[in-house]
C-alpha positions, 0 to 999 in steps of 0.5 A, spaced: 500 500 500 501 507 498 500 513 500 501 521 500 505 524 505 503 531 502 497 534 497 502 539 495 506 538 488 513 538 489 517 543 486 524 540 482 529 546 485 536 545 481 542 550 482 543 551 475 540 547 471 533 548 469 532 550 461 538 545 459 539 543 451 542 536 449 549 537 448 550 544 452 553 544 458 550 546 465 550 554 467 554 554 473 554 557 480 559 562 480 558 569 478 558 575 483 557 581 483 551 585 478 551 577 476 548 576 483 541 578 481 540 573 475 541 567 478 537 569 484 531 569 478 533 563 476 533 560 482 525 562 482 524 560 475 518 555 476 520 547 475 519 543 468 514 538 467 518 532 471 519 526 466 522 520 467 528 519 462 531 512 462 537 512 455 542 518 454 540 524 450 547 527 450 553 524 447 558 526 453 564 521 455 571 523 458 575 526 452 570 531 452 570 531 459 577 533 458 576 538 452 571 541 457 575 541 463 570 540 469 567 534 471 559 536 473 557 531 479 550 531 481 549 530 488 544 533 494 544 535 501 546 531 507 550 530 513 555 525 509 555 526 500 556 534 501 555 540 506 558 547 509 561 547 516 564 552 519 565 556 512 568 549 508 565 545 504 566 538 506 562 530 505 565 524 503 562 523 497 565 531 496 572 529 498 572 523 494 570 527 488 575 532 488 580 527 488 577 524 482 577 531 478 584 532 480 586 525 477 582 526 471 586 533 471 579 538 471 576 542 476 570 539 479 563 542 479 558 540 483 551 541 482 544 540 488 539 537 486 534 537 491 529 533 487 532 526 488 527 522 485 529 526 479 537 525 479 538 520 475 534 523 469 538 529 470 544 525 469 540 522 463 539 529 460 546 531 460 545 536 467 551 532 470 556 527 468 557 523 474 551 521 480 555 520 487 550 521 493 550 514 497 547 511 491 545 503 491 546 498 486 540 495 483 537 490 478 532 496 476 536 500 476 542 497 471 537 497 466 538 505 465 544 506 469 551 504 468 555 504 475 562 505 477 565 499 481 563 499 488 566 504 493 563 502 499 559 496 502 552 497 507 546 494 508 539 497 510 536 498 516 530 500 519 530 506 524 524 506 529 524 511 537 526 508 543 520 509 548 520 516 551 522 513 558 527 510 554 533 512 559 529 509 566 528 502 563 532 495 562 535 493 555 531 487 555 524 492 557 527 497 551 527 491 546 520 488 547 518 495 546 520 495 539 520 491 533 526 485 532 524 484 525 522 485 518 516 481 519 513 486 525 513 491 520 506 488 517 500 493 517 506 499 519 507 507 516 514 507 513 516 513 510 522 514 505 522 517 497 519 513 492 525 514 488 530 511 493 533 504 494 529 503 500 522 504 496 524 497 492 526 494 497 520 495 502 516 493 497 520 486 495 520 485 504 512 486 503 512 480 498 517 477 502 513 477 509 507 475 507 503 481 509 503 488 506 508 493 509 505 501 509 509 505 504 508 512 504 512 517 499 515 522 501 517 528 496 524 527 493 526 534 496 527 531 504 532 527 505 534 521 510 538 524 515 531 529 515 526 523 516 531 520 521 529 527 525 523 526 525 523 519 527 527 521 533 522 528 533 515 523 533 512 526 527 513 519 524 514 512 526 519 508 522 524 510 516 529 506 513 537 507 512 543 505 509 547 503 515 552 508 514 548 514 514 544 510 520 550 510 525 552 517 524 545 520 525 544 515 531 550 519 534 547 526 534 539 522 535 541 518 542 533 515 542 533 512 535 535 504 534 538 501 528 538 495 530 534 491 525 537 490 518 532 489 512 536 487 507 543 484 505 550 487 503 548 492 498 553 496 494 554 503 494 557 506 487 557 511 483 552 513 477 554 515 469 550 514 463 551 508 459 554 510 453 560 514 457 565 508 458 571 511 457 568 515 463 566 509 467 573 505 465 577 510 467 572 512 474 575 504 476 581 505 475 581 510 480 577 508 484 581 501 484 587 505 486 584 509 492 581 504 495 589 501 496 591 508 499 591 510 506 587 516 504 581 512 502 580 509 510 581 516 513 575 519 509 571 513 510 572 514 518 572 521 518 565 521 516 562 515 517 565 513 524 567 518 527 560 519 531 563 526 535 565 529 529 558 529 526 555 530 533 559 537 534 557 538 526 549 539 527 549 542 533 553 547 531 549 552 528 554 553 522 553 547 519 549 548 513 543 542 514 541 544 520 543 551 520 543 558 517 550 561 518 557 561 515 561 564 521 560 568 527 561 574 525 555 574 519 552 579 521 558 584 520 560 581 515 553 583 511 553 590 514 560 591 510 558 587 504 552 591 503 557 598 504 560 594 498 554 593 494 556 585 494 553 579 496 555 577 503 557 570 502 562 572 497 565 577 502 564 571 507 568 566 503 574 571 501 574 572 510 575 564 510 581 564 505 584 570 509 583 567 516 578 561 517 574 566 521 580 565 526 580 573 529 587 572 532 590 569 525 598 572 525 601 570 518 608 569 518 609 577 514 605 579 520 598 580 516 593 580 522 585 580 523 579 576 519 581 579 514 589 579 514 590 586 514 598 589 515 599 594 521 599 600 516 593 598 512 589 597 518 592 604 521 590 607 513 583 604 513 581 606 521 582 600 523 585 602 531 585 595 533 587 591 529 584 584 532 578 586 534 573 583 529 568 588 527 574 594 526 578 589 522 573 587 517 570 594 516 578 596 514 578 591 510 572 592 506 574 600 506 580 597 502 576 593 498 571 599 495 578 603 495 581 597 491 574 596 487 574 604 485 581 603 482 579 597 478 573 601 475 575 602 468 575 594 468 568 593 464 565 587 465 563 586 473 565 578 473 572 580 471 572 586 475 571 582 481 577 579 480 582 584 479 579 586 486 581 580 490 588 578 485 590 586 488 588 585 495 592 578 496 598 581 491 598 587 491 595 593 484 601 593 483 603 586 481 596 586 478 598 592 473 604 588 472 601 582 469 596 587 465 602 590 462 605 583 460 598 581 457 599 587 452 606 586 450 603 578 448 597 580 445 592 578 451 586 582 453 588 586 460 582 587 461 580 579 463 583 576 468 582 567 466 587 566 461 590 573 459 592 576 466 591 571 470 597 567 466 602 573 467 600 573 474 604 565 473 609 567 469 612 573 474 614 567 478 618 566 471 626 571 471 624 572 463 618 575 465 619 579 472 625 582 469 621 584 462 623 591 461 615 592 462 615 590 468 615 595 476 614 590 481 618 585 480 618 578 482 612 575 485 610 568 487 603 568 482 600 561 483 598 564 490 593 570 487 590 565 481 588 560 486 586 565 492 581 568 486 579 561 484 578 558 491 574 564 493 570 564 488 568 556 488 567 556 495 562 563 494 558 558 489 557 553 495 555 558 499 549 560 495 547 554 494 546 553 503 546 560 505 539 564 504 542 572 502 
C-alpha cells in the first residue's frame, strides 16, 4: 500500500540547471557581483514538467570531459555526500570527488539537486556527468544506469524511537518495546522517497513477509538524515537507512535504534550514463587505486565513524543542514558587504581564505585580523585595533571599495571582481604588472582567466619579472590565481546553503 505524505506538488529546485539543451553544458554557480541578481531569478524560475528519462540524450564521455575541463557531479544535501561547516565545504562523497577531478586533471563542479527522485534523469539529460550521493546498486536500476565499481559496502536498516522513558528502563524492557524484525513491520507507516533504494526494497520485504508493509512517499526534496529527525522528533514512526548514514545520525539522535537490518550487503557506487565508458573505465581505475591508499580509510572514518565529529557538526549552528550561518561574525560581515554593494557570502568566503574566521590569525609577514590586514593598512583604513573583529573587517572592506574604485575602468563586473581580490592578496601593483605583460603578448588586460591571470604565473618566471615592462618585480603568482579561484568556488557553495 501507498500513500501521500503531502497534497502539495513538489517543486524540482536545481542550482543551475533548469532550461538545459542536449549537448550544452550546465550554467554554473559562480558569478558575483551585478551577476548576483540573475541567478537569484533563476533560482525562482518555476520547475519543468518532471519526466522520467531512462537512455542518454547527450553524447558526453571523458575526452570531452577533458576538452571541457570540469567534471559536473550531481549530488544533494546531507550530513555525509556534501555540506558547509564552519565556512568549508566538506562530505565524503565531496572529498572523494575532488580527488577524482584532480586525477582526471579538471576542476570539479558540483551541482544540488534537491529533487532526488529526479537525479538520475538529470544525469540522463546531460545536467551532470557523474551521480555520487550514497547511491545503491540495483537490478532496476542497471537497466538505465551504468555504475562505477563499488566504493563502499552497507546494508539497510530500519530506524524506529526508543520509548520516551527510554533512559529509566532495562535493555531487555527497551527491546520488547520495539520491533526485532522485518516481519513486525506488517500493517506499519514507513516513510522514505519513492525514488530511493529503500522504496524497492520495502516493497520486495512486503512480498517477502507475507503481509503488506505501509509505504508512504515522501517528496524527493527531504532527505534521510531529515526523516531520521523526525523519527527521533515523533512526527513519524519508522524510516529506513543505509547503515552508514544510520550510525552517524544515531550519534547526534541518542533515542533512535538501528538495530534491525532489512536487507543484505548492498553496494554503494557511483552513477554515469551508459554510453560514457571511457568515463566509467577510467572512474575504476581510480577508484581501484584509492581504495589501496591510506587516504581512502581516513575519509571513510572521518565521516562515517567518527560519531563526535558529526555530533559537534549539527549542533553547531554553522553547519549548513541544520543551520543558517557561515561564521560568527555574519552579521558584520553583511553590514560591510552591503557598504560594498556585494553579496555577503562572497565577502564571507574571501574572510575564510584570509583567516578561517580565526580573529587572532598572525601570518608569518605579520598580516593580522579576519581579514589579514598589515599594521599600516589597518592604521590607513581606521582600523585602531587591529584584532578586534568588527574594526578589522570594516578596514578591510574600506580597502576593498578603495581597491574596487581603482579597478573601475575594468568593464565587465565578473572580471572586475577579480582584479579586486588578485590586488588585495598581491598587491595593484603586481596586478598592473601582469596587465602590462598581457599587452606586450597580445592578451586582453582587461580579463583576468587566461590573459592576466597567466602573467600573474609567469612573474614567478626571471624572463618575465625582469621584462623591461615590468615595476614590481618578482612575485610568487600561483598564490593570487588560486586565492581568486578558491574564493570564488567556495562563494558558489555558499549560495547554494546560505539564504542572502
Amino acid at each position: 500500500m501507498r500513500k501521500w505524505l503531502f497534497a502539495i506538488p513538489i517543486v524540482l529546485i536545481i542550482v543551475a540547471v533548469w532550461q538545459f539543451n542536449a549537448g550544452e553544458t550546465p550554467a554554473t554557480v559562480q558569478s558575483v557581483a551585478d551577476s548576483t541578481t540573475q541567478l537569484a531569478q533563476i533560482d525562482s524560475m518555476p520547475a519543468p514538467e518532471f519526466r522520467e528519462v531512462r537512455t542518454p540524450q547527450v553524447e558526453i564521455d571523458l575526452s570531452d570531459i577533458r576538452k571541457r575541463g570540469k567534471l559536473v557531479a550531481l549530488t544533494g544535501y546531507s550530513a555525509n555526500s556534501y555540506f558547509v561547516y564552519k565556512g568549508e565545504p566538506m562530505g565524503f562523497e565531496y572529498e572523494l570527488l575532488k580527488l577524482l577531478a584532480k586525477h582526471l586533471n579538471v576542476e570539479l563542479e558540483i551541482v544540488i539537486v534537491r529533487n532526488l527522485d529526479r537525479i538520475f534523469s538529470l544525469l540522463n539529460e546531460g545536467a551532470g556527468d557523474i551521480i555520487a550521493y550514497n547511491v545503491t546498486i540495483t537490478k532496476k536500476r542497471l537497466e538505465y544506469m551504468a555504475f562505477s565499481d563499488p566504493h563502499t559496502l552497507i546494508h539497510q536498516v530500519l530506524v524506529q524511537r526508543m520509548p520516551a522513558n527510554w533512559r529509566d528502563l532495562k535493555q531487555h524492557e527497551i527491546d520488547k518495546m520495539l520491533l526485532s524484525n522485518v516481519t513486525e513491520l506488517i500493517g506499519k507507516q514507513v516513510y522514505v522517497r519513492k525514488g530511493s533504494s529503500y522504496y524497492q526494497r520495502l516493497q520486495n520485504l512486503s512480498d517477502e513477509v507475507g503481509g503488506d508493509i505501509e509505504i508512504v512517499e515522501v517528496p524527493g526534496d527531504i532527505s534521510t538524515d531529515e526523516l531520521i529527525a523526525r523519527v527521533s522528533n515523533g512526527e513519524i514512526d519508522y524510516t529506513v537507512a543505509d547503515v552508514n548514514v544510520a550510525q552517524i545520525n544515531a550519534g547526534y539522535h541518542s533515542n533512535i535504534d538501528i538495530r534491525v537490518p532489512i536487507s543484505l550487503p548492498q553496494r554503494l557506487a557511483w552513477a554515469v550514463r551508459k554510453n560514457s565508458p571511457e568515463l566509467t573505465r577510467e572512474i575504476n581505475s581510480w577508484i581501484k587505486e584509492i581504495k589501496q591508499q591510506p587516504t581512502y580509510n581516513v575519509l571513510y572514518d572521518k565521516y562515517h565513524r567518527n560519531k563526535r565529529f558529526y555530533t559537534q557538526r549539527v549542533k553547531s549552528e554553522f553547519f549548513s543542514l541544520t543551520g543558517d550561518k557561515i561564521s560568527p561574525y555574519d552579521d558584520e560581515i553583511k553590514v560591510q558587504a552591503n557598504g560594498l554593494g556585494w553579496d555577503w557570502r562572497l565577502l564571507a568566503s574571501q574572510i575564510y581564505q584570509e583567516s578561517q574566521f580565526d580573529p587572532n590569525a598572525t601570518s608569518w609577514a605579520g598580516a593580522r585580523g579576519l581579514m589579514q590586514l598589515m599594521p599600516a593598512t589597518a592604521r590607513q583604513f581606521g582600523a585602531k585595533k587591529i584584532l578586534d573583529p568588527a574594526q578589522n573587517i570594516a578596514a578591510g572592506s574600506r580597502y576593498l571599495r578603495w581597491l574596487a574604485n581603482y579597478w573601475k575602468e575594468i568593464p565587465d563586473s565578473l572580471q572586475r571582481m577579480k582584479f579586486i581580490l588578485a590586488s588585495y592578496n598581491a598587491g595593484q601593483g603586481h596586478v598592473e604588472d601582469a596587465r602590462k605583460l598581457a599587452v606586450k603578448y597580445g592578451k586582453d588586460p582587461n580579463i583576468w582567466d587566461e590573459n592576466v591571470a597567466e602573467f600573474m604565473l609567469k612573474k614567478a618566471q626571471e624572463k618575465y619579472f625582469n621584462d623591461e615592462v615590468v615595476q614590481f618585480g618578482y612575485c610568487r603568482g600561483e598564490e593570487p590565481v588560486n586565492y581568486v579561484a578558491e574564493i570564488l568556488e567556495r562563494y558558489g557553495h555558499y549560495r547554494k546553503f546560505t539564504q542572502l
